[in-house]
C-alpha positions as CSV (number, residue, x, y, z in Angstrom):
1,X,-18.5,27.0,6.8
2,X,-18.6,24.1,4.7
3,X,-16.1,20.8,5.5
4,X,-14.5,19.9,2.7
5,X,-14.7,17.1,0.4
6,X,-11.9,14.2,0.2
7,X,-10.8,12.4,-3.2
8,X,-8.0,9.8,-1.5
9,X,-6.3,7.7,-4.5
10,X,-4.6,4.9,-3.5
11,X,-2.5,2.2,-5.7
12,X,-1.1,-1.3,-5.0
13,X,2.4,-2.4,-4.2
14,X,4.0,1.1,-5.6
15,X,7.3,2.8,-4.2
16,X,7.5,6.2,-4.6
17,X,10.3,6.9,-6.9
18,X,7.9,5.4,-9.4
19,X,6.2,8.5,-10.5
20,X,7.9,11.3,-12.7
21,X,7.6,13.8,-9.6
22,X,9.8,12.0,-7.9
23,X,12.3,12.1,-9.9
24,X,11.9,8.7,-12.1
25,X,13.9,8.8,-15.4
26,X,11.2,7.0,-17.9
27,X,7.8,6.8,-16.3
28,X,5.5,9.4,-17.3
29,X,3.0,10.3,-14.9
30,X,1.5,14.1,-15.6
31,X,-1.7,13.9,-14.2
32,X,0.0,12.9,-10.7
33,X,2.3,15.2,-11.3
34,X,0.1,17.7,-11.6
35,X,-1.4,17.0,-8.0
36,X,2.0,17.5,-6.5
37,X,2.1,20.8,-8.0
38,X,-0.9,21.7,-7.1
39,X,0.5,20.7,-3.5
40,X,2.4,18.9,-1.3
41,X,4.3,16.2,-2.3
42,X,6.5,14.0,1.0
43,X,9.8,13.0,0.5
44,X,10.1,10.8,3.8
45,X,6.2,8.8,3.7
46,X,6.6,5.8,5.6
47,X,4.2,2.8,5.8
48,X,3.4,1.8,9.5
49,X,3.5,-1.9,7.6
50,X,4.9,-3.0,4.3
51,X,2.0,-5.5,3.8
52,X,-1.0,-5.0,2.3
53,X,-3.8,-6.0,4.9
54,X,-1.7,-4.8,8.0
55,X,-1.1,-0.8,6.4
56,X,-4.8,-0.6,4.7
57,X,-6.1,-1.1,7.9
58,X,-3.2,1.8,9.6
59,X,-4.6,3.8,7.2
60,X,-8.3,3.2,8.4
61,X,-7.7,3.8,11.5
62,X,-4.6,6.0,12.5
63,X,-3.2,3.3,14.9
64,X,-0.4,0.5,14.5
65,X,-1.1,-3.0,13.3
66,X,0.2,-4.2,17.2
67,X,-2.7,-1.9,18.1
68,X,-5.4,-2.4,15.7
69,X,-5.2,-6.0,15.6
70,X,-4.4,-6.8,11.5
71,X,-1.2,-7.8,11.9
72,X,-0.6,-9.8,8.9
73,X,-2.0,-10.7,5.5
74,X,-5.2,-13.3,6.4
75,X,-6.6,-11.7,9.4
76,X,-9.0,-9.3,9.8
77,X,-10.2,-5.8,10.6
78,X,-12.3,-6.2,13.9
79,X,-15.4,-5.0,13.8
80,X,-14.9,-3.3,16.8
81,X,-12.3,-1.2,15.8
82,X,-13.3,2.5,14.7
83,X,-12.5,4.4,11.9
84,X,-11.8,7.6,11.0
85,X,-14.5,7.2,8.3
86,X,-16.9,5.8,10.8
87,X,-16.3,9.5,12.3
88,X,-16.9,11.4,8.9
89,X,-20.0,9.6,8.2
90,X,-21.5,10.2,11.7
91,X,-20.4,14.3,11.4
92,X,-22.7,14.1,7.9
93,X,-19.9,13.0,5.6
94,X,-21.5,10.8,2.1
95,X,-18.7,7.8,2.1
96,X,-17.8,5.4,-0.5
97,X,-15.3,2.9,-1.0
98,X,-14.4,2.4,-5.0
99,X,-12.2,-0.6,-5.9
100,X,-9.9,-2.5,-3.1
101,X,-10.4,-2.7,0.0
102,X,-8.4,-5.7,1.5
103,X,-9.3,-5.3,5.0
104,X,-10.9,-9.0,5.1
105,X,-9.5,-11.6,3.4
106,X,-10.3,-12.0,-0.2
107,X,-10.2,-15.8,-0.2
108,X,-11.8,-18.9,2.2
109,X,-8.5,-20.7,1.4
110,X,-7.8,-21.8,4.9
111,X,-4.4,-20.6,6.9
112,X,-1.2,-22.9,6.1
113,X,-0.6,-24.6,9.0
114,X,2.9,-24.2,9.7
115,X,2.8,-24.7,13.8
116,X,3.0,-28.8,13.8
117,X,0.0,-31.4,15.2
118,X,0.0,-30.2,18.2
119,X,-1.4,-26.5,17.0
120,X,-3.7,-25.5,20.1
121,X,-7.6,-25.9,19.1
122,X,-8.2,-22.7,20.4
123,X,-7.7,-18.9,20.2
124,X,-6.6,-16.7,22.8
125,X,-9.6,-14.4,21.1
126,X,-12.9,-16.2,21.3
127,X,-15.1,-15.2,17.7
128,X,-16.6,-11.8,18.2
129,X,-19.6,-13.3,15.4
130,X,-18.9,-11.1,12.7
131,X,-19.2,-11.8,9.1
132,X,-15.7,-11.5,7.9
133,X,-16.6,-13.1,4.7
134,X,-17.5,-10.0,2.8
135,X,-14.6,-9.4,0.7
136,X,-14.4,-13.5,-0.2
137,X,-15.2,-14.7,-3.8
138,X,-18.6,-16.6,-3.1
139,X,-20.0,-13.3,-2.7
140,X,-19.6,-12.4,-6.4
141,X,-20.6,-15.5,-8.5
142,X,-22.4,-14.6,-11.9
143,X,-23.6,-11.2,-13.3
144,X,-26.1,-10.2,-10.8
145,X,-24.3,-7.8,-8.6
146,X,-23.6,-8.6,-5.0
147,X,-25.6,-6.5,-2.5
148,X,-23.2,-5.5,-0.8
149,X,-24.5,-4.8,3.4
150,X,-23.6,-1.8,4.9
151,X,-22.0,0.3,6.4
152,X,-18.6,-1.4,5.9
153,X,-16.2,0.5,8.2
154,X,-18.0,3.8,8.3
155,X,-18.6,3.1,4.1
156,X,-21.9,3.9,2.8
157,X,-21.3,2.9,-0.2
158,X,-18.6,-0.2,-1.6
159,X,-17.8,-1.0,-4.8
160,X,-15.8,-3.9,-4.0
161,X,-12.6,-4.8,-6.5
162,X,-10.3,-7.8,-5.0
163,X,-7.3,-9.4,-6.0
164,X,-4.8,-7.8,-8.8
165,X,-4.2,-7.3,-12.7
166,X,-5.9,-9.2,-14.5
167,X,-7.1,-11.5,-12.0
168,X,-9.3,-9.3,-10.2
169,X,-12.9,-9.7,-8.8
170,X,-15.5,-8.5,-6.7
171,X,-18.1,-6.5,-8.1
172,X,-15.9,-5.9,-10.9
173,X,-15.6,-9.5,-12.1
174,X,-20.0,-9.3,-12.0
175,X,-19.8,-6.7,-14.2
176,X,-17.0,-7.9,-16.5
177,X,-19.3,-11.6,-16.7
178,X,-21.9,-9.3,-17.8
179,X,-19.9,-7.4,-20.5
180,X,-17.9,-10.5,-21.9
181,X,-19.3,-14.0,-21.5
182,X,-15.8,-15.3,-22.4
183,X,-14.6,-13.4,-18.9
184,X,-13.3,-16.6,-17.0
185,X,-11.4,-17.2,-20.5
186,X,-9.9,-14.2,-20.3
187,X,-8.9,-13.8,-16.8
188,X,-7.4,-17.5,-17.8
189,X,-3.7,-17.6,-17.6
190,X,-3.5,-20.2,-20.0
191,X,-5.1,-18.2,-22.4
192,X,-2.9,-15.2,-22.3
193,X,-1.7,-13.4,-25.5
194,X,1.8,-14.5,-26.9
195,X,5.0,-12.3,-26.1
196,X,8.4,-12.7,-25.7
197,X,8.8,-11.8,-21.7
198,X,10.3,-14.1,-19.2
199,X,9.7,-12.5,-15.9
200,X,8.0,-14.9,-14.1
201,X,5.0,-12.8,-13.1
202,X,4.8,-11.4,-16.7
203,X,1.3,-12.0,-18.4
204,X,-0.1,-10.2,-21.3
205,X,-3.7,-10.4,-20.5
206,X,-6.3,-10.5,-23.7
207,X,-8.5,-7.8,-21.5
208,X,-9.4,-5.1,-23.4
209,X,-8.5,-1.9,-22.0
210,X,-11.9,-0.3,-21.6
211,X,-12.5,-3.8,-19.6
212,X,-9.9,-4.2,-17.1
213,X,-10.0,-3.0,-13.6
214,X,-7.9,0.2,-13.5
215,X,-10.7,1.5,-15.8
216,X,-13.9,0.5,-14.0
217,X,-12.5,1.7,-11.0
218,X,-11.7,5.1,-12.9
219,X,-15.6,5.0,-14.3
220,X,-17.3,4.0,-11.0
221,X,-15.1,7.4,-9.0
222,X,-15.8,9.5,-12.3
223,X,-19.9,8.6,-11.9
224,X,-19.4,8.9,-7.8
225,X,-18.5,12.8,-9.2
226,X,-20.9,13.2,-11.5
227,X,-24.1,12.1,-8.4
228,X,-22.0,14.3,-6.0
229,X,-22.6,17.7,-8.3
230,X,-24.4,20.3,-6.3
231,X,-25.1,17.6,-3.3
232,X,-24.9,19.5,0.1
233,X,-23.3,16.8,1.8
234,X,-19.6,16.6,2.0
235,X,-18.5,13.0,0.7
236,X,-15.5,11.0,1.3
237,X,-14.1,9.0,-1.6
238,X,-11.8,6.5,-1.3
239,X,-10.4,5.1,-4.7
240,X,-8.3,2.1,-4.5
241,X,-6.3,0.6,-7.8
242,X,-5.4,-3.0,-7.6
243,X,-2.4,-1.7,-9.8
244,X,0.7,-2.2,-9.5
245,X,0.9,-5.1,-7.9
246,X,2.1,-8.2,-9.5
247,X,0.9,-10.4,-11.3
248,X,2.6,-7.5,-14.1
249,X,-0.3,-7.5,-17.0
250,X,-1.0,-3.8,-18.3
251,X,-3.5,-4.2,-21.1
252,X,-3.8,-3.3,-24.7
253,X,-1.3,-0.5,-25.3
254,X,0.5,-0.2,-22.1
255,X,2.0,-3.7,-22.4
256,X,4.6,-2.0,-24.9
257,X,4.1,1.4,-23.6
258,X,7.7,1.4,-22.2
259,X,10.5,-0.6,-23.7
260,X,12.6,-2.8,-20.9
261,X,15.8,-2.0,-22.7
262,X,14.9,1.6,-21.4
263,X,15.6,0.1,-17.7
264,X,18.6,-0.5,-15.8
265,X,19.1,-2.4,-12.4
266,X,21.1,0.5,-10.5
267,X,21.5,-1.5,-7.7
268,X,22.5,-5.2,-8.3
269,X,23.0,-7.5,-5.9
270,X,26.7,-7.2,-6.2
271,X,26.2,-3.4,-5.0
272,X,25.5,-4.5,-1.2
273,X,28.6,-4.9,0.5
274,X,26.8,-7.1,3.0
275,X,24.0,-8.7,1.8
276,X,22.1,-9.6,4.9
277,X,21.0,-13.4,5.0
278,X,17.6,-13.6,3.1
279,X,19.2,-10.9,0.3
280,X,21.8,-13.9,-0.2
281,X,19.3,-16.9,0.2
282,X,16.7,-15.7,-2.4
283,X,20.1,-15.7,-4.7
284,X,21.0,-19.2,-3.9
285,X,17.3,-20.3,-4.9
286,X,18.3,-18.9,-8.4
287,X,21.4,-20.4,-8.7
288,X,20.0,-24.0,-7.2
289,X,17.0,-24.0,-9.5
290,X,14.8,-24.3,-6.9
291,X,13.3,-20.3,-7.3
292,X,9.9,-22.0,-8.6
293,X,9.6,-23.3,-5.4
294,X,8.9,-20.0,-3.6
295,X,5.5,-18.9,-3.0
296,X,3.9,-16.4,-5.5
297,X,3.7,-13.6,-3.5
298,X,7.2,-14.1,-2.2
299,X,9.6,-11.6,-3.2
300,X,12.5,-13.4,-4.6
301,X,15.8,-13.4,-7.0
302,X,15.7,-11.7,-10.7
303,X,18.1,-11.4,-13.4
304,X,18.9,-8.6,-15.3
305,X,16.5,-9.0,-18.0
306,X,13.5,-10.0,-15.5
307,X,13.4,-6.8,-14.0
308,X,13.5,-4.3,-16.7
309,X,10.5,-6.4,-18.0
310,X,9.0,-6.5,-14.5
311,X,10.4,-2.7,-14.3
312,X,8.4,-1.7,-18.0
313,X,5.5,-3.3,-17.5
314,X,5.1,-1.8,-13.9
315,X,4.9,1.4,-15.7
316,X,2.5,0.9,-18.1
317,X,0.3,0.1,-15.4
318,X,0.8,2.9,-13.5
319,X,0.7,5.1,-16.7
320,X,-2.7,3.4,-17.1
321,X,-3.2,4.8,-13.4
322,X,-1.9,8.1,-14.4
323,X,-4.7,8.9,-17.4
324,X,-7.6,6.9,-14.5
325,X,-6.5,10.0,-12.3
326,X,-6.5,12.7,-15.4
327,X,-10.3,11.3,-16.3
328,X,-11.1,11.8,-12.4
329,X,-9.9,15.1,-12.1
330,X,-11.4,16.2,-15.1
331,X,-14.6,14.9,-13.5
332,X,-13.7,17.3,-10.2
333,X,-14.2,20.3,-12.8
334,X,-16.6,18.8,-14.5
335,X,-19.0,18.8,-11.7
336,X,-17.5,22.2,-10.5
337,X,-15.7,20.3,-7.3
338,X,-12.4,20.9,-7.7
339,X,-12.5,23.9,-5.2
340,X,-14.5,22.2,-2.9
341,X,-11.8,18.6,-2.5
342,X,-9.0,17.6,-1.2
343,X,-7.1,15.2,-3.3
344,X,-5.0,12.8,-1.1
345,X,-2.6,10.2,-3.2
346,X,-1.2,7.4,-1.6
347,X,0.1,3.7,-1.9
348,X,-0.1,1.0,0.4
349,X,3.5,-0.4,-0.1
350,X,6.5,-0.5,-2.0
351,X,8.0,-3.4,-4.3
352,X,12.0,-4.3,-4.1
353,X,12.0,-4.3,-8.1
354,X,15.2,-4.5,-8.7
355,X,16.7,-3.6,-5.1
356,X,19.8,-5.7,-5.2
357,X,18.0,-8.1,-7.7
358,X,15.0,-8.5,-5.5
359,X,11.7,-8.4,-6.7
360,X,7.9,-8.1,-4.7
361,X,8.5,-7.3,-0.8
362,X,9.0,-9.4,1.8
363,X,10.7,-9.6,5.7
364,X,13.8,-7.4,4.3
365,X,13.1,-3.9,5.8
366,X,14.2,-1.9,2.7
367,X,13.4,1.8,2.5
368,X,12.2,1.1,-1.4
369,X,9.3,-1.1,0.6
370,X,8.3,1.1,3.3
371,X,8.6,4.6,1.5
372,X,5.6,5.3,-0.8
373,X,4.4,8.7,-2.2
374,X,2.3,10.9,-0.3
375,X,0.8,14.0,-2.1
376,X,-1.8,16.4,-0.2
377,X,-3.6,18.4,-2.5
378,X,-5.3,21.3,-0.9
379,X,-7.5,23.8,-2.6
380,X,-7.1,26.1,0.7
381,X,-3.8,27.3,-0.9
382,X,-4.3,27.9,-4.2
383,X,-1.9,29.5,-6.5
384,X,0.7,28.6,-4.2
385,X,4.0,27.0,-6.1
386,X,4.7,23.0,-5.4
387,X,5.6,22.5,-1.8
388,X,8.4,19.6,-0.7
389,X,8.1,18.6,2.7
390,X,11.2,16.4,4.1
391,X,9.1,15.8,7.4
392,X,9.0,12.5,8.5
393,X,5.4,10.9,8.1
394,X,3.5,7.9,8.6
395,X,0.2,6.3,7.4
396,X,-1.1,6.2,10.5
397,X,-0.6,10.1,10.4
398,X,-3.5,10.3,7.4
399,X,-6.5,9.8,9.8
400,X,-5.4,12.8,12.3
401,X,-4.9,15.0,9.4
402,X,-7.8,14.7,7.5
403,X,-10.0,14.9,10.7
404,X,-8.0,17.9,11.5
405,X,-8.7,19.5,7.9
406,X,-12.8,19.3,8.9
407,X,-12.2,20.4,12.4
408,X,-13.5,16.9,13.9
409,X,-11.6,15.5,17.2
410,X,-9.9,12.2,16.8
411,X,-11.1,8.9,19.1
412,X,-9.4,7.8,21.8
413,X,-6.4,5.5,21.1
414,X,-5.7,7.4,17.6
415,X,-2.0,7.5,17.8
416,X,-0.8,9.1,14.5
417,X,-0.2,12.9,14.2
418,X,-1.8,15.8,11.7
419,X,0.6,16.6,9.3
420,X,-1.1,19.9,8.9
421,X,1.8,21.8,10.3
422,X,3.9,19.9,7.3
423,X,1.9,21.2,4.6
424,X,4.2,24.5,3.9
425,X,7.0,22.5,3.8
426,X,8.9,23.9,6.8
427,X,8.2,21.9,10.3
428,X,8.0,18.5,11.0
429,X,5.6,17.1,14.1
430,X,8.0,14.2,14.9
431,X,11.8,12.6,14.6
432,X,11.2,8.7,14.1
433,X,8.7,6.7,12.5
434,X,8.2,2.8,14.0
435,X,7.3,0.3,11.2
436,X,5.8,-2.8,11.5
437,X,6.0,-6.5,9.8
438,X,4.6,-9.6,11.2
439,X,4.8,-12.7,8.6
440,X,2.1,-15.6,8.4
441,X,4.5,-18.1,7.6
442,X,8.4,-19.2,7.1
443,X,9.5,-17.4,3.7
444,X,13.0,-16.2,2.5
445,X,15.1,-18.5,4.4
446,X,14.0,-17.5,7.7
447,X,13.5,-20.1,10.4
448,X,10.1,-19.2,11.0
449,X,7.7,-16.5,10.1
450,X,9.6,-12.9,10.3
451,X,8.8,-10.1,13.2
452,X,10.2,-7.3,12.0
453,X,10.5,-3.5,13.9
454,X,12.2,-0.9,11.9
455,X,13.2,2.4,13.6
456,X,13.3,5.6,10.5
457,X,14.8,9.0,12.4
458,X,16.0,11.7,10.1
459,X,19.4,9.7,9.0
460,X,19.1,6.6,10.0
461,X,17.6,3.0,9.7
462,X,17.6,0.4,12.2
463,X,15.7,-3.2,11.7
464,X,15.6,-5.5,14.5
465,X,14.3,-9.6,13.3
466,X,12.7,-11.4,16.0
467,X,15.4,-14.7,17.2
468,X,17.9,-13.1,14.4
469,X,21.8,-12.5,15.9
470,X,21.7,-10.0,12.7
471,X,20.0,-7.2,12.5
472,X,20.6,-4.1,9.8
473,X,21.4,-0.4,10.5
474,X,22.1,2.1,7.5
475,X,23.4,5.4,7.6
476,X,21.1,7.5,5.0
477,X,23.5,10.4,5.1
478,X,26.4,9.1,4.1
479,X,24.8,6.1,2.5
480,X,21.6,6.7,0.7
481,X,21.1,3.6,-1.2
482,X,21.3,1.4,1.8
483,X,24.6,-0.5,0.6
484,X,26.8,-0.7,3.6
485,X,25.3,-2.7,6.7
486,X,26.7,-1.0,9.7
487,X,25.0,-3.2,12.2
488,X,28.4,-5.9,12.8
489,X,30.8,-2.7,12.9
490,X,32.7,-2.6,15.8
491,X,32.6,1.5,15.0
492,X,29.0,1.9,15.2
493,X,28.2,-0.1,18.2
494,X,27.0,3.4,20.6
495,X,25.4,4.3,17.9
496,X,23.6,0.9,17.4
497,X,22.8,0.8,21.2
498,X,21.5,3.9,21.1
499,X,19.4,3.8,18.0
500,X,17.9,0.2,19.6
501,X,17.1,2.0,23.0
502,X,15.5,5.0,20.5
503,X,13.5,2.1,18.7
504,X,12.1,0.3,22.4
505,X,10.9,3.7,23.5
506,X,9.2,4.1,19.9
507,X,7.7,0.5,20.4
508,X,6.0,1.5,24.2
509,X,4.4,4.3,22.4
510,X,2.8,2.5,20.2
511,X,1.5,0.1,22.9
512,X,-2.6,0.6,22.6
513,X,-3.7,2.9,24.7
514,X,-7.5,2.4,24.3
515,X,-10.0,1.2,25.9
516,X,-9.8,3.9,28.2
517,X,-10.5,3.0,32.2
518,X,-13.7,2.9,33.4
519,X,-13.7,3.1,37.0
520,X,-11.4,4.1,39.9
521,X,-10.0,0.4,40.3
């Protein structure tokens, strides 16, 4: 019998109440919404990292950052690490990789040194000699296009797309050179088009529409389709949006596609009966002044007004999305492979936007950060009405399951699980989830750079911080919206116990079990 094919969409930086099937009041999203109920849509999808590098790479593989060696934003992907595409491709499996990838770093700017003069010269690694330059920007100077060497973890096939909005390169920014001689103008913050906004990572890019990434990244899937029409090969697609992720700058129409007077913060800061130490330290940086001091990528402290615009403009992008994935599935029928693919959507992480006033991610373990959408797609149950499944699930549980769905055995050291079992909506394959943060540096009035574990079991949330007397523990039953830190109350101290013991025995199991042993020491 013939595998089937996989269509795996993934976006940038994108919680999952942001899409109208789960239950958002104003976006609009009906071609995603049509996935869902065309399948299986997870209420309780968990990121095995709320960073970018670290949970691309969980997804890759089916194993934990701690395991798989990208532990944080800047590092890499070793080359010796196996993925489950590396598997596909060897069972026969055409593989491509459209738009971002992020598993190497996407700049040459070196680390911020943050560890004093005396930093040690060397690694406890040595250099394995690999070129872990392939995602950097030298790569893609001018119009000719990068030839890009492969295989690139078990891709055939890359279309590389780096960075976000409308500063995004790779082969992308080759192309864009070659449509617009005026692209480094564009891409030009200085150069933006006027508005009124004052969200601080609000730009209204002068990039046409039919120019900016979400739609080459939308044309080079839809031609991926069009060469895959009557192939006998199974292929593997994986479609990454930069979108999004800040910096906030839908083009054209969806910069006013949603109105921010349409948004309300639901949970300000003043709604946290508790606010744990970095929640109230990004607030002092507002009311100091000292905000622009914060790295760009560093979630911080918005008022009222700043997120709804932040809120608004992240919807137009991912209504952009939206009509990227209708033109993509209308290229499934198209081609006459709709009944042939599975279509697998996905995020990498969340964003705080608006969370108590917070806006990005950062060390703070919020649900709204680690809880993405996760919709499985499957035409091996057609007909059937839209399926919820409140199992617990991981990224790392994406690997197992699509290996599952072609019959192919996992490698040794895989540790998610197939959430085949999950698909009708009625069991779930486990009771906690472990997720994982690691920070490069000092950020959000912490001492020195975060460690982070989070324990998710069917009610609860427990985050331990690495040197940190606080730690936080929710109670999603009775306290859904994460207001009331239990983690000080003398009431809850068996249960804290308990759930930390529950967490330490979650962490040993995600201790790497491969290589496997050789010989009979």
């Amino acid at each position: 019998m013939r595998r089937p094919n996989f269509l795996i969409i993934v976006t940038d930086q994108h919680r999952a109440d942001y899409l109208g099937c789960y239950g958002h009041p104003v976006l609009r999203t009906p071609h995603i919404d049509a996935l869902a109920a065309r399948g299986t849509r997870f209420e309780r999808f968990h990121v095995a990292s709320p960073v970018c590098m670290p949970n691309r790479a969980s997804l890759l593989t089916g194993r934990y950052p701690s395991a798989h060696g990208l532990r944080l934003n800047g590092g890499v992907l070793p080359a010796r690490a196996s993925t489950f595409v590396e598997l596909l491709r060897q069972e026969g499996y055409r593989t491509a990789s459209l738009g971002k990838s992020h598993v190497q770093p996407m700049t040459n700017k070196p680390a911020e040194n943050r560890e004093g003069p005396d930093m040690a010269k060397l690694d406890a690694w040595k250099d394995d000699g690999a070129d872990y330059t392939r995602e950097q920007p030298h790569h893609y100077q001018g119009i000719e296009r990068h030839a890009f060497p492969t295989p690139y973890y078990g891709y055939d096939e890359v279309d590389m797309v780096t960075f976000h909005g409308d500063q995004a390169g790779g082969h992308y920014l080759q192309w864009l050179r070659a449509q617009r001689p005026d692209a480094d103008q564009l891409r030009d913050p200085a150069h933006q088009l006027p508005h009124g906004y004052t969200c601080p990572q609000a730009r209204r890019t002068p990039i046409p529409e039919e120019l900016y990434s979400t739609s080459y990244i939308r044309n080079r899937a839809v031609d991926f389709l069009q060469r895959a029409r009557g192939a006998e090969q199974p292929f593997f697609a994986f479609v990454s949006f930069p979108d999004p992720h800040h910096p906030f700058t839908p083009p054209g129409r969806y910069w006013s596609l949603y109105d921010p007077a349409d948004f309300s913060v639901k949970l300000p800061y003043e709604a946290h009966h508790n606010p744990p130490p970095p929640m109230r330290w990004c607030r002092e940086q507002l009311l100091r002044g000292a905000r622009h001091l914060q790295g760009p990528h560093d979630g911080f402290f918005a008022t009222e007004q700043e997120l709804r615009e932040a809120m608004a403009l992240t919807c137009g992008m991912i209504s952009m999305i939206d009509d990227a994935v209708g033109d993509i599935m209308r290229a499934l029928d198209d081609n006459g492979l709709r009944e042939d693919t599975v279509v697998v959507f996905t995020s990498d992480h969340g964003d705080y936007l608006g969370e108590f006033n917070l806006v990005l991610k950062g060390a703070l373990a919020s649900q709204v950060i680690t809880r993405v959408p996760f919709i499985w797609s499957d035409p091996q149950k057609p007909g059937l009405a839209p399926v919820m499944s409140s199992a617990l699930a991981s990224t790392i549980d994406i690997a197992p399951t699509i290996l599952a769905r072609c019959g192919i055995v996992p490698y040794h050291g895989m540790q998610g699980r197939s959430l085949l079992p999950c698909l009708d909506g009625q069991a779930s394959v486990q009771d906690d989830l472990l997720v994982e943060y690691q920070d490069n540096r000092a950020r959000q009035g912490f001492a020195q750079a975060a460690c982070v574990r989070t324990l998710v079991t069917e009610r609860h949330r427990l985050s331990v911080y690495k040197g940190e007397a606080w730690g936080e523990l929710y109670d999603h039953q009775e306290d859904p919206q994460e207001t009331r830190n239990l983690w000080d109350s003398p009431a809850y101290h068996a249960l804290q116990s308990g759930l930390t013991q529950q967490l330490l025995h979650k962490m040993l199991e995600a201790v790497d079990p491969s290589p496997r042993t050789r010989y009979n020491a």
